[in-house]
C-alpha positions as CSV (number, residue, x, y, z in Angstrom):
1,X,0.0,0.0,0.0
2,X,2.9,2.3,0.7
3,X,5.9,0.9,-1.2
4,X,7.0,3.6,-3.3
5,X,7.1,1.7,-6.5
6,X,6.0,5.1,-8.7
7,X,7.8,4.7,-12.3
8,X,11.3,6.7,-12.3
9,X,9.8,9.1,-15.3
10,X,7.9,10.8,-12.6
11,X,10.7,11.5,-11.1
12,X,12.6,12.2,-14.3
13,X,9.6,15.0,-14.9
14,X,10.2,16.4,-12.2
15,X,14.0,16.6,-11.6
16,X,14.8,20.0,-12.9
17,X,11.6,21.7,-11.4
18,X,13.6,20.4,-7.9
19,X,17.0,21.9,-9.2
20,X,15.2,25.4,-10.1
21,X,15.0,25.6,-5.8
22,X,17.9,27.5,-4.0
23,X,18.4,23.9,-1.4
24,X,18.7,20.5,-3.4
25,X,17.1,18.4,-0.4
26,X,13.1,18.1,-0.4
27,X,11.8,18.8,3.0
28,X,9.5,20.7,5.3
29,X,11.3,24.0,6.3
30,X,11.7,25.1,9.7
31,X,9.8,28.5,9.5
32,X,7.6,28.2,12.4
33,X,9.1,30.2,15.3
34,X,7.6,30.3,19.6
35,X,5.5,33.7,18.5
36,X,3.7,31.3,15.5
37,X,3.7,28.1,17.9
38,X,1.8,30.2,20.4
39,X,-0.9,31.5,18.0
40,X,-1.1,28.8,16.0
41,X,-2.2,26.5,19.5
42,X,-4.2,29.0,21.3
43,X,-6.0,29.4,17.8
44,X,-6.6,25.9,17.4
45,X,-7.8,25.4,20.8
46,X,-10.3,28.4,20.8
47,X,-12.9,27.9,18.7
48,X,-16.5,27.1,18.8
49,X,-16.4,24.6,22.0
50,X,-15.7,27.7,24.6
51,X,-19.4,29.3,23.4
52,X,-20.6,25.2,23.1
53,X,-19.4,23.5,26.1
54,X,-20.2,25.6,28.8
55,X,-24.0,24.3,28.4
56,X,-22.5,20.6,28.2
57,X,-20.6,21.1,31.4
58,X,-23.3,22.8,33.6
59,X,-25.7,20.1,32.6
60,X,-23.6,17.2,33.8
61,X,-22.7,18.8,37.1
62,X,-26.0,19.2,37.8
63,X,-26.8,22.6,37.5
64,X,-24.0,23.0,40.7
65,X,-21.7,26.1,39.5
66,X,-19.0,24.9,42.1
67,X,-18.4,21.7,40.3
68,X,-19.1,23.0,37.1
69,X,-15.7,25.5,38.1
70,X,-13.8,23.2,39.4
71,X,-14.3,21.3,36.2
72,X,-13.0,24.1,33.9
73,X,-9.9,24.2,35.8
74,X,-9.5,20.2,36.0
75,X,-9.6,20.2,32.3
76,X,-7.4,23.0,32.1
77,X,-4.6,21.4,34.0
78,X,-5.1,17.9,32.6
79,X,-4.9,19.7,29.1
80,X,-1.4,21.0,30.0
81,X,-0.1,17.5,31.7
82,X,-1.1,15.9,28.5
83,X,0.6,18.8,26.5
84,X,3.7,18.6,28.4
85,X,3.6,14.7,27.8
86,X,3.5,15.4,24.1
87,X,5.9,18.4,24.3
88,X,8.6,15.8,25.5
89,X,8.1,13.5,22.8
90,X,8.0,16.0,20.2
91,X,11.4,17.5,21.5
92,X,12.4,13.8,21.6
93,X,11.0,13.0,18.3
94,X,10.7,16.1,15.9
95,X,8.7,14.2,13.2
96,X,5.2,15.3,11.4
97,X,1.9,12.9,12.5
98,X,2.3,13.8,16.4
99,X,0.9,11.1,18.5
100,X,0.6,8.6,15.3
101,X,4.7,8.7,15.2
102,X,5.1,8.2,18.7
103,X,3.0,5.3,18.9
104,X,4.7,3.6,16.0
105,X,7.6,4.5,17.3
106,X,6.7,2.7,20.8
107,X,4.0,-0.3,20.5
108,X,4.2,-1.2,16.8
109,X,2.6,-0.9,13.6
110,X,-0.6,-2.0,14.1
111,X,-1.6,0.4,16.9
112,X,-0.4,3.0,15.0
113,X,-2.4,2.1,11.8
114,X,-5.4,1.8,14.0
115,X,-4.7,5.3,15.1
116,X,-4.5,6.9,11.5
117,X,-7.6,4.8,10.3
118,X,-9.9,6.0,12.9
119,X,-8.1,10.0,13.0
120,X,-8.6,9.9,8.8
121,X,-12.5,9.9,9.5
122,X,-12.9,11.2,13.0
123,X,-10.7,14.3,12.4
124,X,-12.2,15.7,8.8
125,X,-15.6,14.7,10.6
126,X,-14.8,17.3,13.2
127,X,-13.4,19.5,11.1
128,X,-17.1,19.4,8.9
129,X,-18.6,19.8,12.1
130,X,-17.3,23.1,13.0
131,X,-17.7,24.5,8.9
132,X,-21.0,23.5,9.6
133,X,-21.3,25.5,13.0
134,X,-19.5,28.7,11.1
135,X,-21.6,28.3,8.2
136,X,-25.1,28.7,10.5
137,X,-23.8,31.7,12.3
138,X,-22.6,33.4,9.5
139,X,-25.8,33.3,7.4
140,X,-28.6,33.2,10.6
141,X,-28.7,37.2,11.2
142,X,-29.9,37.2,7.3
143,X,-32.9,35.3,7.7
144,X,-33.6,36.6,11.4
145,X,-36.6,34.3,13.4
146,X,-36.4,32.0,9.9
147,X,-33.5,29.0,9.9
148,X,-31.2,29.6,7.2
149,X,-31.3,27.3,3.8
150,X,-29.5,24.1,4.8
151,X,-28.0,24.2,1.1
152,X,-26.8,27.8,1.6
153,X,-25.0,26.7,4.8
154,X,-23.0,23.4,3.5
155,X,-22.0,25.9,0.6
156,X,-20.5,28.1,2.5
157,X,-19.3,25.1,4.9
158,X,-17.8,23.5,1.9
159,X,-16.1,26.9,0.7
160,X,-14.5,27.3,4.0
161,X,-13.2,23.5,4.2
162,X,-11.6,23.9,0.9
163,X,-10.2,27.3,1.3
164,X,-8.2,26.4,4.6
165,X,-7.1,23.4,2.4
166,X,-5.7,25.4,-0.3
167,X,-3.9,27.9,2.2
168,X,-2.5,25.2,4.3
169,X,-1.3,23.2,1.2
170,X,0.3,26.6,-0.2
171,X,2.0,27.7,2.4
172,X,2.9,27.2,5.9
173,X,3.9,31.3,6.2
174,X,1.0,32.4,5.0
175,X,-1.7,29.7,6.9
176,X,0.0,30.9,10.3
177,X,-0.4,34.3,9.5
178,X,-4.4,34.3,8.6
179,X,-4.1,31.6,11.9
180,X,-2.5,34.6,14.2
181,X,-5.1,37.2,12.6
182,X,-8.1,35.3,13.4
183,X,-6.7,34.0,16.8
184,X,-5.8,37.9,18.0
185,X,-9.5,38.5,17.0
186,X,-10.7,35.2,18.7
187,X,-9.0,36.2,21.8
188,X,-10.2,40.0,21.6
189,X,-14.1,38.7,21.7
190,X,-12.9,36.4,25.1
191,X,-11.1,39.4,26.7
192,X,-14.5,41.6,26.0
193,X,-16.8,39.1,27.8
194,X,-14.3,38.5,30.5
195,X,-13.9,41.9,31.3
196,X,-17.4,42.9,31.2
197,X,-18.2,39.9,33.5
198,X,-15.7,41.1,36.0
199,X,-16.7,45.0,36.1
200,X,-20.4,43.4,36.5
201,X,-18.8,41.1,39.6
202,X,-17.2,44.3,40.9
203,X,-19.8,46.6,40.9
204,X,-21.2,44.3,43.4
205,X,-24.9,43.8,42.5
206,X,-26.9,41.2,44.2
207,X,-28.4,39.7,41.1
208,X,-24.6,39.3,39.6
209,X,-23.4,37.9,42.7
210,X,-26.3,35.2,43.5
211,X,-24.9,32.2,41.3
212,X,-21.6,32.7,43.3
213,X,-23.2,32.4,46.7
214,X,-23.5,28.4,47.7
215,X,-21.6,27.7,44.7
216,X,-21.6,23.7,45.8
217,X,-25.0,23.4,47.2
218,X,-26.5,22.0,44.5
219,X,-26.8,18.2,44.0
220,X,-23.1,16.6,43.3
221,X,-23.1,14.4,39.7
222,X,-22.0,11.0,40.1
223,X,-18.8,9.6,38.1
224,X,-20.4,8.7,34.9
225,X,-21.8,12.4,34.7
226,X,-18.6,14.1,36.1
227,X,-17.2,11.5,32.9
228,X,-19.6,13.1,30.8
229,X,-18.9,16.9,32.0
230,X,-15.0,16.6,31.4
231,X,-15.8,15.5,27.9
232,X,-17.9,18.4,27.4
233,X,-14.9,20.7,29.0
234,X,-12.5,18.9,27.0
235,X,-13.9,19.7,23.4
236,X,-13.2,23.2,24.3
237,X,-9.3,22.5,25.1
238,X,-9.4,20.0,22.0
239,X,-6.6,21.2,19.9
240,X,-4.1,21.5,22.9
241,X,-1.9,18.5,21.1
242,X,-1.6,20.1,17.7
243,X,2.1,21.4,18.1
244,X,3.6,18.3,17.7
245,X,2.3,18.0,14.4
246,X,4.3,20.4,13.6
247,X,7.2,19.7,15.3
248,X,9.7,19.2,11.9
249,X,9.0,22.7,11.1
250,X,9.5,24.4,14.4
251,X,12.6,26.8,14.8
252,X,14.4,25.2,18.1
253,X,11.9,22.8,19.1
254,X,13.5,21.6,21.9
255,X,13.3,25.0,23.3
256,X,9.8,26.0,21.5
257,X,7.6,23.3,22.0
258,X,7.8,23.1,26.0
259,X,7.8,26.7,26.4
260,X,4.7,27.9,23.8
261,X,2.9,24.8,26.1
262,X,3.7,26.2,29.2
263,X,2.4,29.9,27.6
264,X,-0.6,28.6,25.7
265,X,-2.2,26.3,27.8
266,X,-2.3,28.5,31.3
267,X,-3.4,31.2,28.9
268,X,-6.3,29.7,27.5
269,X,-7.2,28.2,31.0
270,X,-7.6,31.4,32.5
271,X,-9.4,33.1,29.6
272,X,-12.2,30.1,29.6
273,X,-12.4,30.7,33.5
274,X,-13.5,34.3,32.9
275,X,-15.7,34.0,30.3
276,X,-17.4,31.2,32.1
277,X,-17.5,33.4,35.0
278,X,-19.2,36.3,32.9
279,X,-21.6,33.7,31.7
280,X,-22.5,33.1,35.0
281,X,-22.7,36.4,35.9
282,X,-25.2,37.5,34.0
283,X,-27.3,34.5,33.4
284,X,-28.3,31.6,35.7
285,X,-27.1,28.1,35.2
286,X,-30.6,26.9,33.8
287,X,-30.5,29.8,31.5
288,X,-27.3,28.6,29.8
289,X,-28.1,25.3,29.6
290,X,-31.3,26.1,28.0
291,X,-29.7,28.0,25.3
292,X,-28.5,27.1,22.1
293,X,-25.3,26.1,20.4
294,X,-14.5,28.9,14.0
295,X,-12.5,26.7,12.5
296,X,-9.8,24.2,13.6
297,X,-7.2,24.3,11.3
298,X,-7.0,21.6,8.6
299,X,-3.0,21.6,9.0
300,X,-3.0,19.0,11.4
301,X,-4.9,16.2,8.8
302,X,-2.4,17.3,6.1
303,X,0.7,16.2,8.5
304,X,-0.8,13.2,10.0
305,X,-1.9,12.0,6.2
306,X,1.8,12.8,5.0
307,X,3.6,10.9,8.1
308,X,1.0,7.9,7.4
309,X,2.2,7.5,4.1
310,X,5.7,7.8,4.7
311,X,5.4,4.7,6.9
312,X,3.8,3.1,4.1
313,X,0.1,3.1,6.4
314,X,-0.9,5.1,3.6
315,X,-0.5,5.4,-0.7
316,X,3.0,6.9,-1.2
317,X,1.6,9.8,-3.0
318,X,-0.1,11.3,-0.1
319,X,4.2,12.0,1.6
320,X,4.8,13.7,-1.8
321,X,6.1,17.4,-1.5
322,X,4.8,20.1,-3.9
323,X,7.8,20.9,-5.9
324,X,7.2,24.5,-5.8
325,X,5.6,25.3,-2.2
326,X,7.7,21.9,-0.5
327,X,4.1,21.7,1.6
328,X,2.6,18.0,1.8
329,X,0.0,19.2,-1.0
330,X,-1.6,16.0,-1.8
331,X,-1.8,14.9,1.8
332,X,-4.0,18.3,2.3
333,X,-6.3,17.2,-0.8
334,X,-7.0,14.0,0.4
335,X,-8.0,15.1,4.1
336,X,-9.9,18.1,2.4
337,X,-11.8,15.8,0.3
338,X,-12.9,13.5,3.4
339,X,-14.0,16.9,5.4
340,X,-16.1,17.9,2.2
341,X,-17.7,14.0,2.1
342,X,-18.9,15.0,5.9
343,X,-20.6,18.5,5.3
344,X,-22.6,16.0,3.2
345,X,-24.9,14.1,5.8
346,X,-28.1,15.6,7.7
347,X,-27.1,13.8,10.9
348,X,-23.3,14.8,10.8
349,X,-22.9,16.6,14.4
350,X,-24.2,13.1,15.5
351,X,-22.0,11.0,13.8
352,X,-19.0,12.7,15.5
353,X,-20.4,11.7,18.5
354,X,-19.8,8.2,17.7
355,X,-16.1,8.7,18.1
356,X,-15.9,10.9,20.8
357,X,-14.4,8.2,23.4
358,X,-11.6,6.9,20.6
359,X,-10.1,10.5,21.2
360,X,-8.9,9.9,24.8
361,X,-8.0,6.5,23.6
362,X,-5.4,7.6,21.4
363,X,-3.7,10.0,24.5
364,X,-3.6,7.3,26.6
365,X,-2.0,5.0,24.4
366,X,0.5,8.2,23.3
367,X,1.1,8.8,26.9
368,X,1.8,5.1,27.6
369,X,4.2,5.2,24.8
370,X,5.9,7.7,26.5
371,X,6.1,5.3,29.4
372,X,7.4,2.6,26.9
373,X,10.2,4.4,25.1
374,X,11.3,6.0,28.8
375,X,12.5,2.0,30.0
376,X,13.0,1.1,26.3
377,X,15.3,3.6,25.1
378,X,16.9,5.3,28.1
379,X,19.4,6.6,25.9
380,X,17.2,8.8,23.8
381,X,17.8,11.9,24.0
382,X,15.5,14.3,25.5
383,X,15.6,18.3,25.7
384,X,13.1,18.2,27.6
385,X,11.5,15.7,30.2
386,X,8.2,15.5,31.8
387,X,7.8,14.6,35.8
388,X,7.2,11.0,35.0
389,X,4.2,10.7,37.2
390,X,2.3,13.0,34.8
391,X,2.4,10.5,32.3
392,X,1.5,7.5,34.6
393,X,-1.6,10.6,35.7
394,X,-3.0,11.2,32.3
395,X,-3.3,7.3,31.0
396,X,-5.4,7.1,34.4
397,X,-7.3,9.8,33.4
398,X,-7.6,8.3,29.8
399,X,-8.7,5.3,31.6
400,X,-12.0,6.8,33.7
401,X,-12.9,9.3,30.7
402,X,-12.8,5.9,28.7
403,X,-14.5,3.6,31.4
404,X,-16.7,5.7,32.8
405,X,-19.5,6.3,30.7
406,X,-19.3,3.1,29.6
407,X,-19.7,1.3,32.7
408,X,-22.0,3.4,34.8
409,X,-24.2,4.3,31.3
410,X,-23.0,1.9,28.3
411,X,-24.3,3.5,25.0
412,X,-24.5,2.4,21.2
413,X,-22.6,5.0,20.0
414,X,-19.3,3.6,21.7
415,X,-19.6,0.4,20.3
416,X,-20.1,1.3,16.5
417,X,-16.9,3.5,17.4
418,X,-15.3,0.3,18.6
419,X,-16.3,-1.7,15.7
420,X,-15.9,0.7,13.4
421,X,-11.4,0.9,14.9
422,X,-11.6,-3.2,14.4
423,X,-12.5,-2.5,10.8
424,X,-9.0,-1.0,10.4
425,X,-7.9,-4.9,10.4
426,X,-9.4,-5.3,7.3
427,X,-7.3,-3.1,5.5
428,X,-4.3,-3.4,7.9
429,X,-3.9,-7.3,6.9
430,X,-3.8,-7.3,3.5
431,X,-2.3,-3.6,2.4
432,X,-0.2,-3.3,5.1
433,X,1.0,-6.5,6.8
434,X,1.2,-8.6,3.9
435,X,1.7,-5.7,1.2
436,X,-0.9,-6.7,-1.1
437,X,0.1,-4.4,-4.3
438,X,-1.6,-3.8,-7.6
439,X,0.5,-2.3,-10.8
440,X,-2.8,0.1,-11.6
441,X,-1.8,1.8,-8.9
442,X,1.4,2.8,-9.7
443,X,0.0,4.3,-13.1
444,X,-2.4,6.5,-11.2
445,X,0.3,7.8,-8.7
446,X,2.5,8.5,-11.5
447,X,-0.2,10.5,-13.6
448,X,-1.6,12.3,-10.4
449,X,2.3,13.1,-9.5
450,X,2.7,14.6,-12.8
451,X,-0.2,16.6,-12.3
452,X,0.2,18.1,-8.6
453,X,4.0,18.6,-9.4
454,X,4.9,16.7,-6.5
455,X,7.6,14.3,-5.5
456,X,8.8,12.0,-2.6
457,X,10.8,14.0,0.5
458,X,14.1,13.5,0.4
459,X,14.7,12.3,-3.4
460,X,17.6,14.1,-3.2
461,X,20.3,13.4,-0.9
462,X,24.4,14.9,-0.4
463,X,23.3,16.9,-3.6
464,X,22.3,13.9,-5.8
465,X,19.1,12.6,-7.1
466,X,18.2,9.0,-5.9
């Protein structure tokens, strides 16, 4: 499936669009410096889920504001233990795919595949999800009481899905750039509602101050709903891993990647804190869970896609470097197209509910690899090592998120997830395991190479082509 079996001509082709660059070597440049690291992670983080998951979180804590604080700040810190867990194997391990790499890398091939199989659905499908979410509040105030044309919004959905495609598979400058604009904007509309929440709080007036009062007298949730509550806090720190995606094209990582975690993630924690705290301020918590329901950026799918196929997980073409750009082009089609197959479906937002759980899954399984390669390869080197505990922390936290809602409140949806990562084995076996090949393919890749202008990383090496 991934032998790289594409006829030499291609290559040939090819050869003195390559030479026409000022560097001989194809790679991903290292352009992204601590500034970019720390927009581009607070940008990915903040998004729809902070004006989303404040309903999902009250509603699982039973209505108890106390819990429903402590929660935010829970999530906040187990967001950072897991970040500084991936910031250590991203130092330690520099490559594009993130956590997909590290689990290769530490419990095999088949985990890993299993990984990429589910992330190639479950990521795009998330991705739809927020268009989708973009898409409605963009074009609701022009149809006021009326809902908006369903059409209209997976247009515009679609149009947005393929325009951060494009940009992210033209250049990495240029995608961080529109990624610090919109993230400086982002956190300008948080720093408004925080602010206003806290000159309401200071003014001192009883009806501002009446949700704070008794804050835990409510009824306390039990652990499937407490589960349930961190998911819902989660979403809204979902992003915090995306760095290491990008870790081959970080100036310094080994200095970076630690310290835009340690800025980002506090950062973040303390703006959700305040805006949940102006929520509360000015409505009650039945209020905001009665009420109703931003883009992440689409450069994670493009690195994971172009690490998969340069371990062979997936077709060859999909590692192939735009000749011109040297950005994982084909990689960002190919997740692109999957997003666009999700705006498709009536019922989407409930299909990424079915792989909600798998998510946690794959950190613990990252954070036990870190575990692994720790006693495995002692000699590795490290820049920079987490408290060890933290590890052993988050894949017990993995463990309840996963358990939980399952035991205390089994649902369908976890299953067909479950089913649906087995299915990997079908395709695992036969393309993968027991490289099952077929010469049409290497026709297409070689027509489709000669049409993106792309070519494997690394066809040349010391100055010569291979």
């Amino acid at each position: 499936m991934g032998q790289n079996t594409t006829p030499k001509r291609c290559h040939d082709y090819l050869r003195e669009e390559m030479r026409s660059n000022e560097n001989d070597r194809m790679q991903l440049k290292r352009t992204i410096g601590y500034f970019d690291g720390v927009n581009f992670i607070i940008g990915t983080i903040v998004g729809a889920g902070i004006f989303v998951s404040p309903t999902g979180v009250l509603k699982y804590s039973l209505l108890n504001v106390g819990v429903a604080l402590c929660i935010w700040t829970a999530c906040g810190v187990i967001s950072l233990m897991g970040a500084l867990c991936y910031a250590e194997l991203g130092t330690a391990l520099p490559l594009s795919g993130g956590e997909y790499s590290h689990i290769k890398r530490a419990l095999g091939s088949l985990p890993a595949f299993i990984f990429i199989w589910t992330a190639m659905f479950t990521k795009p499908a998330s991705n739809a999800t927020r268009a989708l979410l973009f898409a409605e509040y963009a074009t609701q105030p022009f149809y006021g009481v009326c809902p908006a044309p369903e059409l209209l919004k997976k247009c515009l959905a679609l149009t947005v899905i393929w325009s951060l495609g494009i940009l992210n598979g033209r250049s990495v400058k240029m995608a961080t750039w529109v990624q610090t604009v919109f993230t400086v904007l982002k956190m300008m509309a948080l720093s408004v509602i925080g602010i206003g929440g806290i000159v309401l709080l200071v003014r001192g007036r009883k009806e501002n101050l009446v949700r704070f009062e008794n804050a835990f007298s409510s009824e306390i949730p039990d652990a499937s709903q407490i589960a349930e509550a961190f998911f819902q806090g989660l979403y809204a720190y979902g992003g915090w891993w995306s760095l290491n995606y990008m870790a081959e094209e970080m100036i310094n990582p080994s200095r970076n990647i630690p310290l835009t975690v340690m800025t980002a993630l506090p950062a973040v924690t303390l703006f959700y804190l305040l805006v949940n705290i102006s929520y509360l301020t000015v409505l009650t918590p039945k209020e905001i869970v009665s009420s109703g329901k931003d883009i992440s950026s689409m450069f994670i799918l493009g690195r994971l896609s172009y690490a998969g196929s340069q371990s062979g997980h997936l077709p060859v073409l999909i590692s192939m470097l735009n000749v011109h750009y040297w950005t994982p082009a084909p990689a960002m089609i190919f997740s692109t197209i999957i997003a666009s197959i999700f705006i498709i479906p009536v019922d989407l937002i409930t299909l990424t509910n079915y792989f909600g759980f798998s998510v946690w899954l794959m950190i613990g399984l990252t954070c036990a690899s870190l575990i692994v390669l720790r006693y495995r390869e002692p000699n590795l080197q490290r820049p920079y090592k987490v408290f060890l505990p933290v590890a052993f922390a988050m894949v017990a936290v993995s463990l309840f998120l996963i358990l939980a809602p399952i035991v205390w409140s089994p649902k369908m949806p976890y299953i067909y997830a479950l089913l649906f990562m087995l299915g990997g084995l079908l395709v695992y076996l036969p393309f993968v395991h027991f490289k099952l090949h077929f010469d049409f393919v290497d026709k297409i890749t070689c027509y489709l190479q000669l049409l993106l202008e792309v070519s494997p990383a690394d066809v040349f090496a010391d100055g010569k082509y291979e």
